[in-house]
C-alpha positions in Angstrom: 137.2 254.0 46.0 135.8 255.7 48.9 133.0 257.1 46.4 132.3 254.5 45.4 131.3 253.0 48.9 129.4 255.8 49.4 127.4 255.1 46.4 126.6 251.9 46.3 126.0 252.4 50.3 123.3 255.1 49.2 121.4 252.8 46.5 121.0 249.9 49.7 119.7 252.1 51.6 117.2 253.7 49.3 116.3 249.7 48.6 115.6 249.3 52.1 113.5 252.3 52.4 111.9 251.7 49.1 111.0 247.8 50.4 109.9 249.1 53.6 107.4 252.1 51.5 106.0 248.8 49.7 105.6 246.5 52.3 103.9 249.1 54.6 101.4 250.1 51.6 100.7 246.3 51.3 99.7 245.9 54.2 97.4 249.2 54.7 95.2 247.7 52.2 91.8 247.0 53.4 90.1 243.7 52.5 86.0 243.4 51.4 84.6 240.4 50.1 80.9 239.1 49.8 79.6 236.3 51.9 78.9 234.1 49.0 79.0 233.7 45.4 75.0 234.8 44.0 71.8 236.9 45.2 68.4 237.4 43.7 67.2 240.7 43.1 65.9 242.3 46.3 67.6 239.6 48.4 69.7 240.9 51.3 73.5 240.3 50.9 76.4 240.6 53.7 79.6 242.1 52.3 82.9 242.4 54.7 85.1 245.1 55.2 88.4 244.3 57.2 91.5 246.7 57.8 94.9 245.9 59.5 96.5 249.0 60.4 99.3 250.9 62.3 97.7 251.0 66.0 98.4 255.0 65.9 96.3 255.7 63.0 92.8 257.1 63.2 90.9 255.4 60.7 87.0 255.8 59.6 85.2 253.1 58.2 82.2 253.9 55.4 78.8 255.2 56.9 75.0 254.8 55.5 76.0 257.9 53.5 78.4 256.0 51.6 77.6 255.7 48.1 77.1 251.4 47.7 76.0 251.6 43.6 75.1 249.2 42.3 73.7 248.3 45.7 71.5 250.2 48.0 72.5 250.1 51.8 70.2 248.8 54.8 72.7 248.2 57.8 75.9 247.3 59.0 77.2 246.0 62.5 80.6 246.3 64.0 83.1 244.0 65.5 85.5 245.0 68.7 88.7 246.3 68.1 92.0 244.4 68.3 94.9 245.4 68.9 98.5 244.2 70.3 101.6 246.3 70.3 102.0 247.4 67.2 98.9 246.7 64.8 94.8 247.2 65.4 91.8 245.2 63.1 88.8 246.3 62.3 86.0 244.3 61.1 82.5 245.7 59.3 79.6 243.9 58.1 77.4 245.5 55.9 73.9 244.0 55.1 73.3 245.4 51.5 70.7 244.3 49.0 70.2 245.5 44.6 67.2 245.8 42.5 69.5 245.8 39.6 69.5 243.5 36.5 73.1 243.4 35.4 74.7 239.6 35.8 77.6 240.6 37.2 77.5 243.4 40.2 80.8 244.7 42.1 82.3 246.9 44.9 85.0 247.9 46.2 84.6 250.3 49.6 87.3 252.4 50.9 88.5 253.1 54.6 89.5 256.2 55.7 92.8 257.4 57.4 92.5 260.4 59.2 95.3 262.8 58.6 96.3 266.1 61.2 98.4 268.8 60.5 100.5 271.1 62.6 97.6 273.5 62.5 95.4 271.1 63.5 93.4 270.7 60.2 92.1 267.4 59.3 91.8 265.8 56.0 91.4 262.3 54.9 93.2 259.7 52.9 90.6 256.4 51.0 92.3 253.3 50.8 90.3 251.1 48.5 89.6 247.5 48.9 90.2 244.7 45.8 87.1 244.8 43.8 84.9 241.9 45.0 82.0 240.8 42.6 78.5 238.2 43.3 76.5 237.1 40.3 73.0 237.7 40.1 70.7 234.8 40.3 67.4 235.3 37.6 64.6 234.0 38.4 63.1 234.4 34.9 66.2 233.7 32.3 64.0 234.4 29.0 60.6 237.0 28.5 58.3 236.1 25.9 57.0 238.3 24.0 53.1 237.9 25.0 51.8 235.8 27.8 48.9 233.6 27.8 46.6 234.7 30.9 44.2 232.0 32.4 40.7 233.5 32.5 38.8 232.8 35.6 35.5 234.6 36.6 34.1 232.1 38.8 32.3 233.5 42.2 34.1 232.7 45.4 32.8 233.6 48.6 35.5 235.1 51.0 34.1 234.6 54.6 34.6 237.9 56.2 37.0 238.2 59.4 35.8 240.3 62.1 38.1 242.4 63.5 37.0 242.1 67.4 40.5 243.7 69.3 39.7 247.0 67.2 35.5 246.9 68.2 36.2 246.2 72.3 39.3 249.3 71.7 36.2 251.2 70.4 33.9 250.4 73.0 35.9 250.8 75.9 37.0 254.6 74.4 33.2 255.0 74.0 32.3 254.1 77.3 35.1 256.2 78.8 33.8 259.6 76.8 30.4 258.9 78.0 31.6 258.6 81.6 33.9 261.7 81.3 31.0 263.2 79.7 28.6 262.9 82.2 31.0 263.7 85.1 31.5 266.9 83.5 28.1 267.9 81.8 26.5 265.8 83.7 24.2 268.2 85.7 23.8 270.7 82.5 22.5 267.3 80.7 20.2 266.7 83.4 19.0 269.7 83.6 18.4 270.3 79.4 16.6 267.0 79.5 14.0 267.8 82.4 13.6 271.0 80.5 12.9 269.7 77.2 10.4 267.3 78.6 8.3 269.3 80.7 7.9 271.7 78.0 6.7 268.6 75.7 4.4 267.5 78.1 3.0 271.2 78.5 2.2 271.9 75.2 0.7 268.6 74.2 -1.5 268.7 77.3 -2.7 272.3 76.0 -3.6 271.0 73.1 -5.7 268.3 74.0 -7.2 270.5 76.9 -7.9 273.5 74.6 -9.8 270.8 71.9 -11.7 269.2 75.0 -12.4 272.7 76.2 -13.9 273.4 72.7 -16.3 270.3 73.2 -17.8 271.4 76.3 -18.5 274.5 75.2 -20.4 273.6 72.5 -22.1 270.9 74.4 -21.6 271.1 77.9 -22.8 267.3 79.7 -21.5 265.3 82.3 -19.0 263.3 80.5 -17.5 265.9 78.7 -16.9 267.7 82.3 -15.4 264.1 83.8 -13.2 263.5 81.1 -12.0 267.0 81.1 -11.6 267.1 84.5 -9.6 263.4 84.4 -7.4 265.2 81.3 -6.6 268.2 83.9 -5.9 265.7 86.9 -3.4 263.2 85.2 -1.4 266.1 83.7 -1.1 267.7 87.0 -0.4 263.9 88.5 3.2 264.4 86.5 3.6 267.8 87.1 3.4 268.1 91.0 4.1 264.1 91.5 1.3 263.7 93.3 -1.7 261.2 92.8 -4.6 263.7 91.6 -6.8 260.7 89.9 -6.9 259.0 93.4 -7.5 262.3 95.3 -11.0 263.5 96.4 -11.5 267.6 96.0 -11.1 268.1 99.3 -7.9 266.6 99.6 -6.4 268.1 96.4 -7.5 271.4 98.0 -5.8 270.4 100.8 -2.3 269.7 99.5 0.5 272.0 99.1 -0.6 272.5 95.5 -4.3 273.3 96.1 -4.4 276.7 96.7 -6.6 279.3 95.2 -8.8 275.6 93.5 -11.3 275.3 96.1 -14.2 277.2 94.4 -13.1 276.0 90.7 -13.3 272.6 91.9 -16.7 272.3 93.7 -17.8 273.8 91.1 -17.1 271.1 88.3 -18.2 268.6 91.3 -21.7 269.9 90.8 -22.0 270.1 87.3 -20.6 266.2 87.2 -22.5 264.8 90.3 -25.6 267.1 90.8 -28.5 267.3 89.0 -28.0 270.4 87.4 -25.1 272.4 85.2 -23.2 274.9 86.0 -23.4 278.2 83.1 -19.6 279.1 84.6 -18.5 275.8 83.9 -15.9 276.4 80.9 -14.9 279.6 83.2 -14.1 277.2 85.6 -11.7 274.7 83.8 -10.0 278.1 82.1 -9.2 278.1 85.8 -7.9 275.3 86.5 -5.8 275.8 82.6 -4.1 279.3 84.6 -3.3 277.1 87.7 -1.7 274.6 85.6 0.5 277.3 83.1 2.0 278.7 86.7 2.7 275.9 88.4 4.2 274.7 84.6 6.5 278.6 84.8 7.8 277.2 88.9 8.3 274.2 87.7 10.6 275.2 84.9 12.4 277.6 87.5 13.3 275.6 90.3 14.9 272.9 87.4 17.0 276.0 86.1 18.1 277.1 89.9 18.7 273.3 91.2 22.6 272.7 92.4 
């Protein structure tokens, strides 16, 4: 009798175990569930993942490396925690969105319980939400075989738009290039520039002086000599920055730059305003050529030594 007592006190309380087994693995079942009933293709959809669970557990929800098939993932946002003294819930929306063509499209994501031995090794256990599915909305329901295309070849005129916020970027980066530029090159520019056109000036005064040098040689006359002379003066006007056209000789031998002219000079005076020509007179503006090729050689080398 006693045995039997024993027995049948045994098989209750394997009942009550068992019961208790069940009831705990009902209710660490997660729930996920779309937010409504169709999509179209493409169309962003928000499925919910929720899990009630024993407030001691460590459990992971799905990540972005999650595999979502037949739908592709794009983001997910979390709800706080809560918890009271024996149970915790969790709450995960995933925003998720298919380019596939089946009618019907499920899922069904796991959570994860995080499991820790005595050696301190992890492992995991995936508890798998009811399969949820949505219906797929078609835009098109039938594809015919060929389609009849609407030919239109008529000329349109499309105004075009001017992009002005790119043009003033441009210009302002131009203008601040230039400036940085020129506050760092700026003297070397200068300097190349001055260079370049003295050295044009020189040799187009050289050749004109040289084919007007040629004239008076084979027919030296007053006007040939004045014009010469006028050639020589207006070149040396810009080279020396002083006003050689307006000068008398005497006061062009007179200036700074007169030196060693004096002779040279007087010489063409006489052969302009006297009654008689000079035979030295092409040695004379040959002269007057040298002068100008030196002063031309100073000029170019107090531009290269100037701060």
């Amino acid at each position: 009798m006693k045995q039997s007592k024993k027995s049948i006190l045994f098989i209750l309380i394997s009942i009550c175990c068992l019961s208790h087994a069940v009831l705990q693995a009902q209710e660490l079942k997660p729930q996920g569930y779309f937010d409504r009933d169709t999509l179209k293709v493409g169309e962003p959809v928000t499925y919910t993942l929720t899990f009630r669970y024993p407030k001691n557990l460590e459990v992971v929800f799905p990540g972005q490396s999650e595999s979502y098939a037949p739908f592709e993932y794009l983001d997910r946002s979390f709800a706080p925690t809560r918890s009271d003294s024996l149970y915790s819930y969790d709450s995960v929306n995933y925003e998720l969105t298919t380019f596939e063509l089946d009618s019907i499209q499920s899922l069904a994501l796991p959570v994860y319980i995080i499991n820790t031995d005595d050696e301190g090794k992890a492992d995991s256990t995936a508890i798998y939400a009811a399969i949820d599915s949505i219906q797929l909305n078609r835009l098109l329901t039938q594809i015919p075989d060929s389609l009849a295309l609407k030919e239109n070849t008529t000329f349109r005129e499309v105004a075009l738009q001017f992009n002005y916020p790119y043009v003033l970027v441009g210009i302002v980066a131009l203008i601040l290039i230039v400036v940085i530029v020129y506050v760092v090159f700026g003297k070397q520019i200068r300097k190349k520039w001055q260079l370049r056109k003295l050295r044009k000036n020189q040799k187009k005064f050289q050749e004109a002086f040289a084919k007007a040098l040629d004239a008076l040689r084979k027919s030296p006359n007053k006007q040939r000599s004045e014009s010469t002379l006028l050639l020589w003066k207006q070149y040396m006007e810009g080279l020396d920055r002083l006003p050689y056209t307006k000068l008398t000789t005497k006061e062009i031998v007179n200036s700074p730059a007169g030196d060693n002219l004096q002779q040279d000079l007087k010489a063409i005076d006489r052969s302009i305003y006297g009654k008689y020509a000079n035979g030295e007179l092409v040695r004379h503006f040959e002269q007057l050529e040298l002068h100008t090729n030196n002063r031309f050689k100073q000029k170019i080398e107090e531009i290269k030594n100037a701060d």
